[in-house]
Structures are given as structure tokens and as C-alpha cells.
C-alpha positions as CSV (number, residue, x, y, z in Angstrom):
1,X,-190.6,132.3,151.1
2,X,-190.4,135.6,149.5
3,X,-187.3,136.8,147.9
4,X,-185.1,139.8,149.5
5,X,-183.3,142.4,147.3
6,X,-180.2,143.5,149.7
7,X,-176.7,144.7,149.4
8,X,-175.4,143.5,152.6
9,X,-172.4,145.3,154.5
10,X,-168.6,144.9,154.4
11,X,-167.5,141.8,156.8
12,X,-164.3,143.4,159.6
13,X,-162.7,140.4,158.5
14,X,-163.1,140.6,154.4
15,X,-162.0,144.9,155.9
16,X,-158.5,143.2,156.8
17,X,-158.1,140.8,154.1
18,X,-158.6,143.6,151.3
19,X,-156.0,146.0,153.0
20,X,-154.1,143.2,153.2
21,X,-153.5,142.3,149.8
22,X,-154.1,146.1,148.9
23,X,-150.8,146.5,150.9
24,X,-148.7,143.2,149.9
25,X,-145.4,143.6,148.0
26,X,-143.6,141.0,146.1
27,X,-140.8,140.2,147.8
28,X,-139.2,138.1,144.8
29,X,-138.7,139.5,141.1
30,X,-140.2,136.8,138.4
31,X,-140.0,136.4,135.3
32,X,-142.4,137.3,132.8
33,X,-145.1,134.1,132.7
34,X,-145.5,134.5,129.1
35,X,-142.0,133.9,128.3
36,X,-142.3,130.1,129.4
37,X,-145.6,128.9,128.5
38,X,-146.4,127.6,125.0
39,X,-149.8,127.9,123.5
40,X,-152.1,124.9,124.0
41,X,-153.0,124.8,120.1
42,X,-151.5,127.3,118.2
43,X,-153.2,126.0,114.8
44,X,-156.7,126.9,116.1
45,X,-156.4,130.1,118.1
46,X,-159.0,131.4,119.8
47,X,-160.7,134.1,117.5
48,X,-161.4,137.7,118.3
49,X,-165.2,138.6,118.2
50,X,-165.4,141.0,115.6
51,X,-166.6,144.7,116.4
52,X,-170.0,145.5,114.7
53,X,-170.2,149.1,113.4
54,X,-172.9,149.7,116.4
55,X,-170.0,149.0,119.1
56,X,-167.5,150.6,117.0
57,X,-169.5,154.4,117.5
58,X,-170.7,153.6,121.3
59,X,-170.0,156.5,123.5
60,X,-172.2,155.7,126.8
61,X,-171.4,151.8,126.7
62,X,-172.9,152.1,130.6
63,X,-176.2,154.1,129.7
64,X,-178.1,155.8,132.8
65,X,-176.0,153.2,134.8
66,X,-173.6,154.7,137.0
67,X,-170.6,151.8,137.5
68,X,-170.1,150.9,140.8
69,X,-166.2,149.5,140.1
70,X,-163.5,151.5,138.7
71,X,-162.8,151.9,134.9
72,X,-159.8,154.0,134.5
73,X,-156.8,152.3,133.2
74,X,-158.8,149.6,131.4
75,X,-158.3,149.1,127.9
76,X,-161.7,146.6,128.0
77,X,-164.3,146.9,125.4
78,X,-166.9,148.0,127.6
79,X,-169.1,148.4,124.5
80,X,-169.7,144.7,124.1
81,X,-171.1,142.9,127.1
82,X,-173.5,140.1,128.0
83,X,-174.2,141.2,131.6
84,X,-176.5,144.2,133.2
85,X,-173.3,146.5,134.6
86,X,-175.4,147.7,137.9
87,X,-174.5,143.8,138.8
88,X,-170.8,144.0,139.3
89,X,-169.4,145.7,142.4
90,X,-165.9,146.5,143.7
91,X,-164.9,144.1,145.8
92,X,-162.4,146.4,147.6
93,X,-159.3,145.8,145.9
94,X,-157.7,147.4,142.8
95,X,-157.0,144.9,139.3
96,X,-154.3,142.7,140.8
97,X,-154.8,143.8,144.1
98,X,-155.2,140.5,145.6
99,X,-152.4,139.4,143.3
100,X,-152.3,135.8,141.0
101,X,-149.6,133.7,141.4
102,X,-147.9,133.3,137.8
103,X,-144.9,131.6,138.2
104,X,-145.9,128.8,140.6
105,X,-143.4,127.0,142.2
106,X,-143.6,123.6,143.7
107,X,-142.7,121.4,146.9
108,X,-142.5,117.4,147.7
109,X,-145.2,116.1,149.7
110,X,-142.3,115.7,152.5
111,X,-141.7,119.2,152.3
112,X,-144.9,120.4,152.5
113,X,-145.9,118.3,155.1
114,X,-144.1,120.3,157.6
115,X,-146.7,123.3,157.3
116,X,-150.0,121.4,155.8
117,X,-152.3,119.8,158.7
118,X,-153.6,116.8,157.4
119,X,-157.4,118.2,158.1
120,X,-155.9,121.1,155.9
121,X,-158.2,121.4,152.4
122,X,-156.5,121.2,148.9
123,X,-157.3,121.5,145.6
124,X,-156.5,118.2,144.1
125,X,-155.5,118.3,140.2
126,X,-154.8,114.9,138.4
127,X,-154.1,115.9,134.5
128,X,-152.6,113.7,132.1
129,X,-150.8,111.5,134.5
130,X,-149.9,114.6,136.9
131,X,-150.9,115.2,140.3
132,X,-151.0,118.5,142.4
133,X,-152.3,120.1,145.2
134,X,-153.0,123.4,145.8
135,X,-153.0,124.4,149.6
136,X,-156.4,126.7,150.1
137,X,-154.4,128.2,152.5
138,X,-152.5,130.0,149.8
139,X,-155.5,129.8,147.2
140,X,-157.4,132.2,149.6
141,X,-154.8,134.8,149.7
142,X,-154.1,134.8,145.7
143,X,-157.6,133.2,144.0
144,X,-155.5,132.4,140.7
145,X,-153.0,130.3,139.8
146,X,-151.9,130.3,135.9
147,X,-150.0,126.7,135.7
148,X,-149.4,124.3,133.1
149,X,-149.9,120.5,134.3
150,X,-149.6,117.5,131.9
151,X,-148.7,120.1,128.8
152,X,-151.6,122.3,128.7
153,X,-151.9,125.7,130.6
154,X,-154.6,126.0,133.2
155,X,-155.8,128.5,135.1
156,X,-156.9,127.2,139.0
157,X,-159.2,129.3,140.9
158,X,-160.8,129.6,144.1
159,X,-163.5,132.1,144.9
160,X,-163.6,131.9,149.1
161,X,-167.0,134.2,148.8
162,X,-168.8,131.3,147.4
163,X,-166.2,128.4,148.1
164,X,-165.9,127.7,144.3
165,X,-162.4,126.0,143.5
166,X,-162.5,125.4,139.5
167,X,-159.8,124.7,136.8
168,X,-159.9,125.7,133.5
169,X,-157.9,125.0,130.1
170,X,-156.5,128.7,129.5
171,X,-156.8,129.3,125.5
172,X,-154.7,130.9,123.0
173,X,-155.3,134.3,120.9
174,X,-153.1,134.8,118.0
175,X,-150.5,132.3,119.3
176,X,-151.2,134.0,123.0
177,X,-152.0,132.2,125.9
178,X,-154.1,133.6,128.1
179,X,-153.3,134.9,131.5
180,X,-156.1,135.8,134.3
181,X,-155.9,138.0,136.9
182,X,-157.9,139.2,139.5
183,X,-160.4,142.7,138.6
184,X,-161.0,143.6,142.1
185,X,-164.8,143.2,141.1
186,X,-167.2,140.7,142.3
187,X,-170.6,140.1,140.9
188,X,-173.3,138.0,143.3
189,X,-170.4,137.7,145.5
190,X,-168.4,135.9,143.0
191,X,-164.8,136.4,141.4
192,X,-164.4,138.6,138.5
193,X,-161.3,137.6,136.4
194,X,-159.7,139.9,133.8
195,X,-157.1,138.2,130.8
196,X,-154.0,140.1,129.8
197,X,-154.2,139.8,126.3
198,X,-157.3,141.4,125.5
199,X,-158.5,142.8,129.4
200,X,-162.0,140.7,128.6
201,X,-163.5,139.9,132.2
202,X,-164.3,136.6,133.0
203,X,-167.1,135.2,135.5
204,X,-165.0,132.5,137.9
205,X,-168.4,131.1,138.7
206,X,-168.9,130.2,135.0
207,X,-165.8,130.6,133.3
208,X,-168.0,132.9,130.6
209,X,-166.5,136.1,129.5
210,X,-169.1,138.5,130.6
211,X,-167.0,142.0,129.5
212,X,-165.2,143.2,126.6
213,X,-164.1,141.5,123.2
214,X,-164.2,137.8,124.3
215,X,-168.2,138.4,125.7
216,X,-169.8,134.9,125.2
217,X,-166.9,132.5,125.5
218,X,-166.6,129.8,127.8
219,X,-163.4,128.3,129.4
220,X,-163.4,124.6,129.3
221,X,-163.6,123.2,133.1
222,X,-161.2,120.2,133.8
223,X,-162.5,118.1,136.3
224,X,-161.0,119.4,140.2
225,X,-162.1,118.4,144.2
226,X,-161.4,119.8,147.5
227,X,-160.4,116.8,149.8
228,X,-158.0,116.2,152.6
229,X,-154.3,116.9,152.6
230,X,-154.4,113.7,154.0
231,X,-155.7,112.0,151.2
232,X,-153.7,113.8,149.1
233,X,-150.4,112.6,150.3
234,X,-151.3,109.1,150.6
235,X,-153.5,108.4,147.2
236,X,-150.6,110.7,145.2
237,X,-147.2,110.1,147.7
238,X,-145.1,111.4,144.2
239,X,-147.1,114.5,143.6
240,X,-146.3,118.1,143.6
241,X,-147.8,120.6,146.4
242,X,-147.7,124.7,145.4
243,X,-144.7,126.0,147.3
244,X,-145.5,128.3,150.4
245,X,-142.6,130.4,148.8
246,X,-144.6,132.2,146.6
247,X,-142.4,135.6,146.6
248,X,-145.6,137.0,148.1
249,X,-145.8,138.7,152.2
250,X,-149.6,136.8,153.1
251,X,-150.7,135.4,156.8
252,X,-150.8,131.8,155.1
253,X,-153.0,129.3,156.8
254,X,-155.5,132.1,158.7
255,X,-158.7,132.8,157.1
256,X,-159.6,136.1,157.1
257,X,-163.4,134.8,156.6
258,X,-163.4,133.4,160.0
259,X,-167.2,132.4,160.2
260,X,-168.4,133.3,157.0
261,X,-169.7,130.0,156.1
262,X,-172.0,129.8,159.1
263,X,-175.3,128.9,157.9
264,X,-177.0,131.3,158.7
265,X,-175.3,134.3,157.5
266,X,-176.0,136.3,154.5
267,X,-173.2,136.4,151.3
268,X,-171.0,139.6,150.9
269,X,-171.8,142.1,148.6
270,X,-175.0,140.2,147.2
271,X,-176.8,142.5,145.4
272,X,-180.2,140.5,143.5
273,X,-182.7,138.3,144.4
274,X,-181.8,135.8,146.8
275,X,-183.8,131.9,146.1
276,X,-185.7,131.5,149.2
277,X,-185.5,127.4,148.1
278,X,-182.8,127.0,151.1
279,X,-180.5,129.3,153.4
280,X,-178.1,131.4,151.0
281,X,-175.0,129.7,152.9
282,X,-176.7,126.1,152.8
283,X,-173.6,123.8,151.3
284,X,-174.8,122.1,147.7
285,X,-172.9,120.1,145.3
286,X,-174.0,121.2,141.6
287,X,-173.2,119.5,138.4
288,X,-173.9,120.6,134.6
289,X,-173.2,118.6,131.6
290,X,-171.8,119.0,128.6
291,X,-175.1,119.0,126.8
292,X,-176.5,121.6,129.8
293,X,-178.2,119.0,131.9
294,X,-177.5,119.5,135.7
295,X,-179.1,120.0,139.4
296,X,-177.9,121.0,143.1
297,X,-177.7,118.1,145.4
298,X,-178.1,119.3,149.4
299,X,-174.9,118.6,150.9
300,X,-176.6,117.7,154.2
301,X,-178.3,115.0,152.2
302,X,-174.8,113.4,150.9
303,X,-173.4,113.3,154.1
304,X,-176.2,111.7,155.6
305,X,-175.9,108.7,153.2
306,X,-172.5,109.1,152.5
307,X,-173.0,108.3,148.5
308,X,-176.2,109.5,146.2
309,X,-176.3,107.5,143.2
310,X,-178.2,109.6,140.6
311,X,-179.1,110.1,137.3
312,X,-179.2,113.5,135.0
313,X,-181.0,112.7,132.0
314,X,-179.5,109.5,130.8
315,X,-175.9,110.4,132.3
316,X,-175.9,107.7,135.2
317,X,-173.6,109.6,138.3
318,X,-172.3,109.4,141.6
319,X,-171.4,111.5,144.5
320,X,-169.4,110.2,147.3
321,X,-168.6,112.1,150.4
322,X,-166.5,111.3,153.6
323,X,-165.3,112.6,156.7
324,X,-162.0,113.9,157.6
325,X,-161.9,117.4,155.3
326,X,-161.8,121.3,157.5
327,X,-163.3,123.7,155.6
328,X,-161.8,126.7,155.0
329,X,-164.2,129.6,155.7
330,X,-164.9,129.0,159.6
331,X,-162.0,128.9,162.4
332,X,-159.1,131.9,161.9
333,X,-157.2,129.5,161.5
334,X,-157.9,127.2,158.4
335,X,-156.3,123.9,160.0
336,X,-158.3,124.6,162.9
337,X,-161.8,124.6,160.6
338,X,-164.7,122.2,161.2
339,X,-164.8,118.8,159.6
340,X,-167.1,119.5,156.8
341,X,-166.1,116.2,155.1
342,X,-165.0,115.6,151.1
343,X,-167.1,115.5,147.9
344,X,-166.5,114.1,145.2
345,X,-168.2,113.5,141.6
346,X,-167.9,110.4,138.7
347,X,-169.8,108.8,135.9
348,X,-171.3,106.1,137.1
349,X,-170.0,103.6,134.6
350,X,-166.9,101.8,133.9
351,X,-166.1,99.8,131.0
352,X,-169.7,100.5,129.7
353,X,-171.3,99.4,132.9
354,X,-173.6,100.8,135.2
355,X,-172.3,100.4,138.6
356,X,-175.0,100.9,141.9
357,X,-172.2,102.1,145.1
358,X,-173.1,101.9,148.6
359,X,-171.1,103.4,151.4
360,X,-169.2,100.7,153.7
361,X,-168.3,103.2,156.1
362,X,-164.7,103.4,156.6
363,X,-164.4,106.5,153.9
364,X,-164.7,103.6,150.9
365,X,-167.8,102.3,148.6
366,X,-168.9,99.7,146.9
367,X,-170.6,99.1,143.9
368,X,-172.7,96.2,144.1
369,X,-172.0,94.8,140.2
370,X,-168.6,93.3,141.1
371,X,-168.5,94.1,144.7
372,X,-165.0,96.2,144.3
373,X,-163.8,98.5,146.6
374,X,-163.5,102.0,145.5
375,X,-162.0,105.2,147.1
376,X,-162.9,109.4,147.4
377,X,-161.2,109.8,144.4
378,X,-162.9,107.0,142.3
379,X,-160.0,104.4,142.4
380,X,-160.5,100.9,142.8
381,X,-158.5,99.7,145.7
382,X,-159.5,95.9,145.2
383,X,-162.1,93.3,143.3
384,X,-162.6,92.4,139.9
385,X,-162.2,96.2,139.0
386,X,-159.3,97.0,141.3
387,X,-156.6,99.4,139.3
388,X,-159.8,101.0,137.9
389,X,-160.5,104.5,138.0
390,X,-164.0,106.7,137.8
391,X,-164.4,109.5,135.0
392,X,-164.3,112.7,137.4
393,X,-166.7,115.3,136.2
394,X,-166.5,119.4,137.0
395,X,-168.7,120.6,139.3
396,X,-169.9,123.1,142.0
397,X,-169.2,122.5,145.7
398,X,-170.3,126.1,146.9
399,X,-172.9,127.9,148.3
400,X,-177.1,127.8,147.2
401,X,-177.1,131.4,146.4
402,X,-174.3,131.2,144.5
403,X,-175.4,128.0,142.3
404,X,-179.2,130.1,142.3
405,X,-178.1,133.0,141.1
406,X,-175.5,132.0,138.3
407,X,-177.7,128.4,137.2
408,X,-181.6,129.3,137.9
409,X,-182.4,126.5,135.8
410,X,-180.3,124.0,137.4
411,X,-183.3,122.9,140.2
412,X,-182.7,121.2,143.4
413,X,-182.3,118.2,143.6
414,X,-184.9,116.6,146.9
């Protein structure tokens, strides 16, 4: 299939979600993030990139290129960046205009269970022996949230465009840590973050600075799923939910991408070569290693076998899926979303051995080694191994022209 160069046109519904948050006020005065959060490691800071004597004369950082995003009121190095400019785009909104929430506030799962369906999807965080969930019902209204969980500061994200949800480790500069906001920029349809400290912009996608002095440096990803409220609140009963009351005016629980994630629609504001491999909107679940290995597994193929026991170079891994998960991106009304089911990604080892899982077909697996029982979230509920857990891993569960267009070399996986 040949590939199409487009720039496709403004969704009525992404129209009402950008004068939305254009419009939003904050209806609760907060106190400065930075005067609570410690630095993750103050003894090895992350280091500015040094400006060469080239950058430190450039007049025309954007060439014949006419920038199709604003660049007044920046204080970014636009000298010094890794990325063709004519492939970022406003997204609408101004920096901030689709505001981060930095001063998250938190709920018991019997609290929030009076405004969460149990269909509803969640980001699910487990850190160092903490557990929260993050309702994409506020995620999609504020795309940020700059937390700390378990003693290290993290920055959780969700891109609705391309249905990315990913955590990172948020760094330190000079005894700094960083805080990310929204640019008000996408590139290939994708989030384009900004930090405080030194206004570099970051690639949500990638977690790769792409503009200004940080250009080159990657955020560390910390392993993250979307699954069920439901599962949620009965794997993690003690666990913290982000509070509704965010101090923010937002139509909480409606999706103002109602329908975007049909299959056969094109992305918003796409502008490149789209992989004619699969349908742009066709669901995959991508996974890179630490050492670069990785590949897209077809989502439709998960589901049909409920668990894809696979191998990326000599990592052994597993994907499990199950039922019983809405998605976000297709009713109004995010509760009301069809079952698109939950994925979710692990070694597949324990204890130094390779374990083989097969789906029983109640939402649980097996692995045919000690014939344990094991849950969505890599827990084993009873056997030899039960009070085991998985080694989650990071990883995509987003669109195919997102996971094309950001990791070209990371093929499909048949």
C-alpha cells in the first residue's frame, strides 16, 4: 500500500475540548509544586548540555522553515534541536492551556468509587510498595500529572491522540526537579511536553527531549497499564485514586474524542508518512528494551488468544489481555466506552525460570512449569508460586501510526 502525506482537519469534538481548557480557570489557589518535592538524587544532577560557539551565534535557528506553533514568550534554546521543526504543529491550545495537575490530591478507593464505573479505565501505578490510580477521566482533561510515589518524583502522562499513558522518573538540574507541562504543540499527533527549569520540550511518545538545552535526553519509563477500575479496587483495596477535586472546572468522565478511536478514521493533525503495514487507528501493544530490542504485537491478535508468549532477542515475555476494560476514546461518555479489554506486559521468568502461560479463561493464566495461577497484573493468586509477582515492563498500548512513526524500526510482530 502506498504511503499518504496529509494534514488531516480539526475534529468538532477536539474544537470543544481546546476551548475548553483554553477557557478553564483554577478555581483553587496551590501552592508552588517545587516547594514540596525533593530532588530524586541531588549528588548526580542532571547536567546542562553545553552550548557550542556554533549555537551560541545562531540567529535563524528555524532556517527557510516558517514554525507552525507559537514562539513568543519561550525562553527555549531553539538553536539546539534534534527534530525537523516543520514536524511540530499547534495543537490549539496555548503552553498550559490544557493545564497539568501539580499538586495532586488523593481519594480512598471508597470515595472514589462513588464517581468511577467499574468499566471506567485507570492508569494503574505500583512503585516501591505504592499503589495508585489515575482515573483517564481526569487524565484526558489535564495529560500531566507531576507526583511523587514511593519517594521519587514522576511525571504521569496520557496523550488521548494516540492513547499513550506512560510514567517517567522526573530528573533533577542543579538540585531542580523537573516539572512538565503541556506546550500546546503536538508532533505526529503526539504530546509535546515543556519543563520549567530549562523550557526544553519533551516528546511524550518517547520521553526524548527533542527542543532546547536538554536535546538528546531520555526520561526513564517506570513500568504503567491501563486496566479496569475494577481491578484496580480489588487487586489494590488500600490504594490511593487522584481526587476528582483537582481545583480545575473540566466535564470529568465525557470524552470529548467521542469516536476517535474508530478504526477507520485518520489521526489528528498527522502531518508525514503514514505505514500502510495496518490501519493508522489499528490498536498495537509495542515494547522496547533497555538494550533497543522491541516490536508491535496486533492487539486483535492478543485478544484472540488472550496471552502471546514471545521472545525479543533473548528477553523471554508475555502479554496477557482480558475483558472487562472501556476505552476511553469512543462513547461521550468514557464509562459508557466499548469493552476493549486490558493489556498487560512481564518478563517471562521468575526466579530464573522460563515460564510458558496459557489463558484459562476466566481473566487468569497459567504457566504450565508449576501450573500456578496468575492474574492481569502478574500476581500469583495460587500454586507452588502463589505470592509471586511478574517483572512489569514499559510499553506502548496506542495506535500503529503512532508506534510507525516514532519506532520505524520496531517491525510488526505477525
Amino acid at each position: 500500500m502506498r504511503q499518504i502525506k496529509f494534514l488531516w482537519v480539526i475534529l468538532p469534538t477536539l474544537a470543544l475540548l481546546l476551548s475548553a481548557c483554553a477557557a478553564g480557570t483554577n478555581t483553587v489557589s496551590q501552592p508552588d509544586s517545587e516547594t514540596t518535592q525533593q530532588p530524586r538524587d541531588p549528588d548526580t544532577p542532571l547536567p546542562l548540555a553545553a552550548t557550542t560557539e556554533e549555537e551560541a551565534i545562531c540567529e535563524d535557528p528555524f532556517g527557510r522553515t516558517t514554525p507552525a506553533f507559537r514562539t513568543e514568550g519561550w525562553e527555549t534554546n531553539f538553536c539546539k534541536h534534534s527534530i525537523p521543526y516543520d514536524e511540530i504543529f499547534s495543537g490549539g491550545p496555548p503552553r498550559d492551556g490544557i493545564p497539568p495537575i501539580d499538586n495532586p490530591r488523593y481519594e480512598s478507593i471508597a470515595s472514589a468509587d462513588s464517581w468511577i464505573e467499574d468499566l471506567e479505565p485507570v492508569i494503574a501505578l505500583i512503585h516501591n510498595g505504592e499503589a495508585r490510580a489515575y482515573p483517564l477521566q481526569i487524565m484526558t482533561w489535564h495529560e500531566i500529572v507531576n507526583d511523587t510515589i514511593g519517594g521519587d518524583p514522576v511525571a504521569v502522562t496520557f496523550c488521548p491522540l494516540c492513547n499513550t499513558a506512560l510514567v517517567f522518573r522526573r530528573p533533577s538540574i542543579a538540585g531542580e526537579t523537573l516539572t512538565f507541562g503541556t506546550s500546546g504543540n503536538l508532533r505526529y499527533s503526539d504530546l509535546v511536553m515543556w519543563d520549567r527549569q530549562t523550557e526544553s520540550w519533551w516528546q511524550q511518545f518517547t520521553g526524548e527531549a527533542i527542543v532546547g538545552d536538554l536535546t538528546g535526553t531520555r526520561l526513564e519509563p517506570l513500568p504503567t497499564a491501563i486496566i479496569s477500575w475494577a481491578d484496580f479496587k480489588n487487586e489494590y483495596p488500600d490504594g490511593q485514586v487522584l481526587s476528582i477535586e483537582t481545583g480545575f472546572r473540566r466535564s470529568y468522565g465525557r470524552n470529548p474524542y467521542a469516536g476517535y478511536d474508530n478504526v477507520n478514521n485518520l489521526p489528528f493533525a498527522f502531518s508525514g508518512n503514514l505505514d500502510g503495514e495496518l490501519p493508522p487507528m489499528a490498536r498495537v501493544v509495542g515494547i522496547t528494551l533497555e538494550n533497543g530490542q522491541g516490536g508491535a504485537y496486533l492487539r486483535e491478535l492478543i485478544e484472540e488468544s488472550q496471552v502471546l508468549n514471545e521472545t525479543i532477542g533473548d528477553t523471554p515475555i508475555v502479554i496477557f489481555w482480558k475483558p472487562g476494560t472501556a476505552s476511553a476514546l469512543d462513547s461521550s461518555s468514557i464509562a459508557n466506552g466499548r469493552d476493549i479489554g486490558t493489556t498487560t506486559v512481564f518478563l517471562r521468568t521468575y526466579a530464573d525460570q522460563e515460564l510458558h502461560f496459557s489463558a484459562i479463561g476466566d481473566g487468569t493464566f497459567r504457566d504450565q512449569e508449576t501450573g500456578s495461577t496468575w492474574d492481569i497484573l502478574g500476581r500469583a493468586l495460587d500454586g507452588p508460586l502463589a505470592g509471586g509477582e511478574l517483572t512489569p515492563l514499559p510499553h506502548h498500548d496506542t495506535f500503529w501510526f503512532a508506534w510507525a512513526a516514532f519506532v520505524p524500526e520496531g517491525s510488526l510482530t505477525q
